[in-house]
C-alpha positions as CSV (number, residue, x, y, z in Angstrom):
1,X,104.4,54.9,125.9
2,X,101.5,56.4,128.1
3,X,103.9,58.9,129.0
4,X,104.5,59.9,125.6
5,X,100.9,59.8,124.5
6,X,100.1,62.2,127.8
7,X,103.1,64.4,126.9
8,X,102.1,64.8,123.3
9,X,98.0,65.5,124.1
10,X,99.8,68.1,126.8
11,X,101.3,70.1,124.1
12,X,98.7,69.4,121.4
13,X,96.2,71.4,124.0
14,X,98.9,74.2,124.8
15,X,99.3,75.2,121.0
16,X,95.1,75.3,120.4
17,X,95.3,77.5,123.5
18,X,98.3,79.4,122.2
19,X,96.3,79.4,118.4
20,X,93.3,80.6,120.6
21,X,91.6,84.2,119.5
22,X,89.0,86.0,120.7
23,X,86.4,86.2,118.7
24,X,83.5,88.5,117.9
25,X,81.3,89.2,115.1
26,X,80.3,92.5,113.0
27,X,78.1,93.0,110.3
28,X,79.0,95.1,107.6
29,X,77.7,96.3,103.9
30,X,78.5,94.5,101.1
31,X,80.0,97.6,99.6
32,X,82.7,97.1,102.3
33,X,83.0,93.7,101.8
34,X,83.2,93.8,97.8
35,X,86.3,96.1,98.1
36,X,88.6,94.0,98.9
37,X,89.7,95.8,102.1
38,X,88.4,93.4,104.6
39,X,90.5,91.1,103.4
40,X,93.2,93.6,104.1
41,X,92.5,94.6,107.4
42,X,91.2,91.6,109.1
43,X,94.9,89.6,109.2
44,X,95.9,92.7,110.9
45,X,93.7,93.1,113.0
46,X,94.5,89.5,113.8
47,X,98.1,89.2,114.2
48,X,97.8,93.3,116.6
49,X,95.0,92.2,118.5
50,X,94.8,88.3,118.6
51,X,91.1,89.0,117.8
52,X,88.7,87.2,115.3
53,X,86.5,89.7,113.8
54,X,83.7,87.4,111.9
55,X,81.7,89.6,109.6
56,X,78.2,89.1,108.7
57,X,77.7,90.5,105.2
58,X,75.1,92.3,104.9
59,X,73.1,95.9,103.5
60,X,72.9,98.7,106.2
61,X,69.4,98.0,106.7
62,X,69.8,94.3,107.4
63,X,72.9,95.3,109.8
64,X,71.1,97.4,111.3
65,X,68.6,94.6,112.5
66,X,70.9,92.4,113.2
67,X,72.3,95.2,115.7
68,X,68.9,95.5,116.8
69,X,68.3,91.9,117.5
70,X,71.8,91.6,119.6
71,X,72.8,89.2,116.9
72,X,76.6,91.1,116.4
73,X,78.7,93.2,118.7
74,X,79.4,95.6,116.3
75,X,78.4,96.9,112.4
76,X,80.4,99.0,109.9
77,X,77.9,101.0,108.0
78,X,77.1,104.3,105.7
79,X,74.1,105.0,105.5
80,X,74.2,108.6,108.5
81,X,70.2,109.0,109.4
82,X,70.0,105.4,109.7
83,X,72.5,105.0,112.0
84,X,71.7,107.9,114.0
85,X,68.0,106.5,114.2
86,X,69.6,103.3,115.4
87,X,72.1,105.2,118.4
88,X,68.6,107.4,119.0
89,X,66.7,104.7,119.9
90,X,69.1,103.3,122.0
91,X,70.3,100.1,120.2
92,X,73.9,101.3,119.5
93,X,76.4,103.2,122.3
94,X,77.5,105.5,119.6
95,X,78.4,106.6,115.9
96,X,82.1,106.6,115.3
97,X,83.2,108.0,111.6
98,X,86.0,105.7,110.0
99,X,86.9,106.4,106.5
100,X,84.6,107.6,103.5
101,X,84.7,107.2,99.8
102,X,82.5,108.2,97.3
103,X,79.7,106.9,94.8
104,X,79.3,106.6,91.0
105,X,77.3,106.5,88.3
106,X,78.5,103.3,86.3
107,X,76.7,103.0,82.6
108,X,77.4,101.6,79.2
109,X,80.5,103.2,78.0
110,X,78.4,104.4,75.1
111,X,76.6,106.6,77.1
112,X,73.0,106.4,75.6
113,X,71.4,108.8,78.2
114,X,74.2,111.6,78.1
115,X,75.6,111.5,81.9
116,X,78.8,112.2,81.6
117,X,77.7,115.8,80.3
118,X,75.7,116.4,83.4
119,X,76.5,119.0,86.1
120,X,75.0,117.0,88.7
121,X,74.0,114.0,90.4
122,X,70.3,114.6,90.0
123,X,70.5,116.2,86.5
124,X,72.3,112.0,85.7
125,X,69.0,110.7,87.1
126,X,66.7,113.2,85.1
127,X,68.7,112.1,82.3
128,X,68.4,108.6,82.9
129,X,64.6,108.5,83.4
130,X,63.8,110.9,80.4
131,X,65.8,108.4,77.8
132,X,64.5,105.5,79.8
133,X,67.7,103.6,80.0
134,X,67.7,100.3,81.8
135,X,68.5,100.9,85.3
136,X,69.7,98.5,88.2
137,X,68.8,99.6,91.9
138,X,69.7,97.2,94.4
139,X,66.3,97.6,95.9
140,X,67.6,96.2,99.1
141,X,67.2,99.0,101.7
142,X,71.3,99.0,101.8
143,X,73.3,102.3,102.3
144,X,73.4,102.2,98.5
145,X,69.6,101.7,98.0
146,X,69.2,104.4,100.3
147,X,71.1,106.9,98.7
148,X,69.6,105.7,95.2
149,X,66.2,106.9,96.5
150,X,67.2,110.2,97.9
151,X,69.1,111.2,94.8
152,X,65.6,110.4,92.9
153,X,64.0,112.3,95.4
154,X,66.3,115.3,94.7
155,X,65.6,114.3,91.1
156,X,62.0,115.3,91.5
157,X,61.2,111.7,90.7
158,X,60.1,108.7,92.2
159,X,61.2,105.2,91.2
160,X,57.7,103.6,92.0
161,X,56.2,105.3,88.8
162,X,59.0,104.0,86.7
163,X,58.7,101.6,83.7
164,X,60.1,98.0,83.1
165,X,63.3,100.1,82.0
166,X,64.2,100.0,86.4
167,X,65.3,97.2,87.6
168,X,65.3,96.8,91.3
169,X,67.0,93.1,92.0
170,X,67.4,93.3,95.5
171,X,70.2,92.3,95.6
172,X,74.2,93.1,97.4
173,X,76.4,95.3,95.3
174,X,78.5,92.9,93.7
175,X,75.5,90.6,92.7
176,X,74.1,94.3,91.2
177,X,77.0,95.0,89.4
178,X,77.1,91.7,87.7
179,X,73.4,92.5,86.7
180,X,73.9,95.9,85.5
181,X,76.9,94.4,83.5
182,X,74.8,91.3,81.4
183,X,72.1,94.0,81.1
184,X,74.8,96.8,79.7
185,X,72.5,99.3,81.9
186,X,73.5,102.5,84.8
187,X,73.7,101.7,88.2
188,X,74.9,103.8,91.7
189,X,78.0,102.0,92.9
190,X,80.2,102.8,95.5
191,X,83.6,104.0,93.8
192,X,85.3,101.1,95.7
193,X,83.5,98.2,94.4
194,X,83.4,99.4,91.2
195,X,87.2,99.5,90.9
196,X,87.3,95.7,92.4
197,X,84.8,94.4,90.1
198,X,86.1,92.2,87.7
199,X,83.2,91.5,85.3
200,X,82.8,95.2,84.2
201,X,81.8,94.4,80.6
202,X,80.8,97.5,78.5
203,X,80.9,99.3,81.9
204,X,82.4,102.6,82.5
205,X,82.5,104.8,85.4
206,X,80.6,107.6,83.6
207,X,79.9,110.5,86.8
208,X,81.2,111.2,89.5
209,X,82.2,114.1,91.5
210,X,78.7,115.9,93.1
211,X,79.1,116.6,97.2
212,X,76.3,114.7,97.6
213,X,77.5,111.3,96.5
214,X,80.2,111.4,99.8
215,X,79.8,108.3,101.2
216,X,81.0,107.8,104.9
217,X,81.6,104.9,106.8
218,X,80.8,104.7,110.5
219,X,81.5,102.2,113.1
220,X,78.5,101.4,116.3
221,X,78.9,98.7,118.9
222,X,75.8,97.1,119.9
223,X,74.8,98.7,123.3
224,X,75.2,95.6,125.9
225,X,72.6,97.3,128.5
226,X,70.1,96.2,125.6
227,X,71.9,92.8,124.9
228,X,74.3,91.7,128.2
229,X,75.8,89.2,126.0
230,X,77.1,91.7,123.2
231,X,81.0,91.8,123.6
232,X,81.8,94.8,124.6
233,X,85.4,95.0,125.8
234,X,86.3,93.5,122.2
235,X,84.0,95.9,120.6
236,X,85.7,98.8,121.9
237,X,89.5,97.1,121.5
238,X,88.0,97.1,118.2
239,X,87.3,100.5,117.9
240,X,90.5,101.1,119.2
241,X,92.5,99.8,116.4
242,X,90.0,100.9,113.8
243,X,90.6,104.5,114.7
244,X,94.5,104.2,114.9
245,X,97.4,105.3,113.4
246,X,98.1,101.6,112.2
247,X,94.4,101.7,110.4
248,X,95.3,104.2,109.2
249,X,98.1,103.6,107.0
250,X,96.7,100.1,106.1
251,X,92.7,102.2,104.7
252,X,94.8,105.1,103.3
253,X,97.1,103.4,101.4
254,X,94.6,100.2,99.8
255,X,94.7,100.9,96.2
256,X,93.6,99.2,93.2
257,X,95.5,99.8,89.7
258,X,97.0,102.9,91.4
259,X,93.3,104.5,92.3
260,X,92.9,105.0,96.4
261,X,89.1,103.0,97.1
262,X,89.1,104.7,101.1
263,X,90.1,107.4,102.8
264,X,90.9,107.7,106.8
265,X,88.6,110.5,108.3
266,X,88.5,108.9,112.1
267,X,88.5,112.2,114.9
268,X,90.6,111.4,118.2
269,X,87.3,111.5,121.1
């Protein structure tokens, strides 16, 4: 009977070993999250690598703290200056470029303020502001938020002089969506969380298409001679994968009602 008991504890602790993964942890943009990729690429990443990847959903900004503060080994981001700030001041090893998509201009499908007419991303802002359309910025310092304020910039205009008419919620993307939706008002979206949210109401993808709305996603590990616990090794098997033929296929090919949400731009070093 004891034998039995020892016998069946034996192989009860060589399947949790055999079941055991390593583990790390990366904070990425709730963009990212809300696509529905992660959920793609993480059992994959899994069952090639034997490697946990816990993500910390987050915006840019708040990733980039937590990078800061050694509290991941890794964030997926796209916001560029930020992260190049963040390598510059010595807090990440490097920038790797991933895969990029592109952001839109989401509104009621009536169109009050005349977007889909304009011939640019700024010239949907001016339009926005001069009709005084209720707006929803995610006011959360998140790649979006950023790129929300540069294109007001551009606009010649500047959101802090704005009426009750812009909304800032701070708030992720999906929670901003879901705003923008019960308030039937314009919003900057990332294309690929617009085409996974399910609660799009009146909504309508109503401009897209200016250069500047590319939107690139970038990879940095967390640089271990700041933080010597940061995981490095896994970081940069990680990295490895991410930038890979197999990633590849699996980014490229994620579609949602035949529309493509990412596309794989990753340079060999």
């Amino acid at each position: 009977m004891i034998r039995k008991f020892l016998i069946g504890i034996a192989a009860l602790c060589f399947a949790q070993a055999a079941l055991a993964a390593d583990v790390m942890k990366m904070a990425v943009t709730t963009s990212f999250h809300n696509s529905g990729l992660a959920e793609v690429l993480l059992p994959e990443i899994m069952k090639d690598l034997d490697l946990e990847v816990q993500l910390l959903v987050v915006g840019t900004g708040q990733a980039l703290k937590l990078g800061r503060a050694g509290d991941v080994d890794a964030i997926l981001v796209h916001s560029k200056a930020a992260e190049e700030v963040f390598v510059a001041e010595g807090f990440g090893t490097h920038r790797r470029e991933i895969m990029y998509n592109d952001f839109v201009f989401i509104g009621p499908s009536a169109d009050p303020a005349a977007i889909a007419g304009a011939d640019s991303a700024a010239a949907s802002l001016q339009k926005i502001a001069t009709a005084q359309a209720p707006f929803v910025s995610r006011g959360d310092d998140s790649g979006t938020h950023k790129k929300e304020l540069s294109l007001w910039v551009a606009a010649g205009l500047e959101p802090a002089a704005f009426g009750d008419w812009y909304k800032a919620v701070g708030a992720g993307m999906g929670a901003a969506l879901n705003t923008a939706s019960g308030m039937n008002a314009y919003i900057l979206s990332d294309r690929a969380s617009w085409l996974n949210f399910g609660n799009k109401g009146d909504l309508a993808l109503l401009y897209s298409g200016d250069p500047v709305l590319f939107n690139q996603y970038a990879y940095l590990p967390v640089n271990p001679a700041l933080h010597s616990h940061v995981k490095t090794d896994l970081a940069q098997k990680l990295e490895d994968w991410l930038v890979s033929d197999r990633a590849k296929e699996l980014i490229d090919s994620y579609q949602i009602n035949g529309e493509t949400l990412f596309v794989f731009n990753a340079k060999p070093e």
